[in-house]
C-alpha positions, 0 to 999 in steps of 0.5 A: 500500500503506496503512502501520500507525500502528507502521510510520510511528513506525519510520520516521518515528521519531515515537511513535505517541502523537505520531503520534495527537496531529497526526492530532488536531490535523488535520496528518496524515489516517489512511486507514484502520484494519489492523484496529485499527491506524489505516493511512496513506498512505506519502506521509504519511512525507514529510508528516512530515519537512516537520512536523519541519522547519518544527518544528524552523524554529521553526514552531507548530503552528498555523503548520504546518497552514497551511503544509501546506495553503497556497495560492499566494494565501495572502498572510499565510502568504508573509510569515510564511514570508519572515520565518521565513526571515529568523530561519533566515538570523540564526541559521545566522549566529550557529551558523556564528559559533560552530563557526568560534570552537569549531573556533579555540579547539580549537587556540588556546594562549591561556590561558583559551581565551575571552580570545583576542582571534581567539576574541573577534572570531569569537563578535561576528561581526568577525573 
């Protein structure tokens, strides 16, 4: 059962315009039209949910369209991706370091909170 370009914005929580704007961009493939509605194939919902993770990865556009149609023997795209998940591995650090310091300086007495030395070594990453 095909789904109506308003039926994908609901539940991808994409707005059609941006719906549009990746079929134009070749990451997305309209099926069909219901009436003058473009239609797609409900697998496209999870075609979407991976655009909004490599998205949010930190990934281009560019980058996303090759990933979705890579193949195994795609070399470059491995190591872009290896890479991709280095940067991710950095920065899940440095977020793990901060709620830690944050979740610290939400009961600590140091006055200001920031000069406390616990509070100091957990944002460098020592503590």
């Amino acid at each position: 059962m095909l789904l109506d370009i308003g039926e994908v914005a609901q539940r991808s929580g994409l707005a059609a315009s941006a719906l549009r704007f990746y079929e134009r961009k070749g990451l997305i493939r309209a099926t069909g039209r219901n009436g003058l509605r473009r239609a797609y194939e409900p697998d496209t919902l999870h075609r979407l949910a991976l655009i909004a993770c490599a998205r949010s990865a930190g990934f281009s556009l560019g980058e996303i369209g090759r990933l979705l149609d890579a193949k195994p023997s795609d070399e470059a795209l491995r190591d872009r991706i290896a890479e991709k998940a280095r940067e991710l591995d950095d920065r899940i650090a440095q977020l793990t370091r901060m709620r830690n310091s944050l979740r610290h300086a939400a009961s600590c007495t140091h006055d200001p909170l920031v000069a406390c030395p616990e509070f100091k070594q957990m944002v460098r990453g020592t503590g």
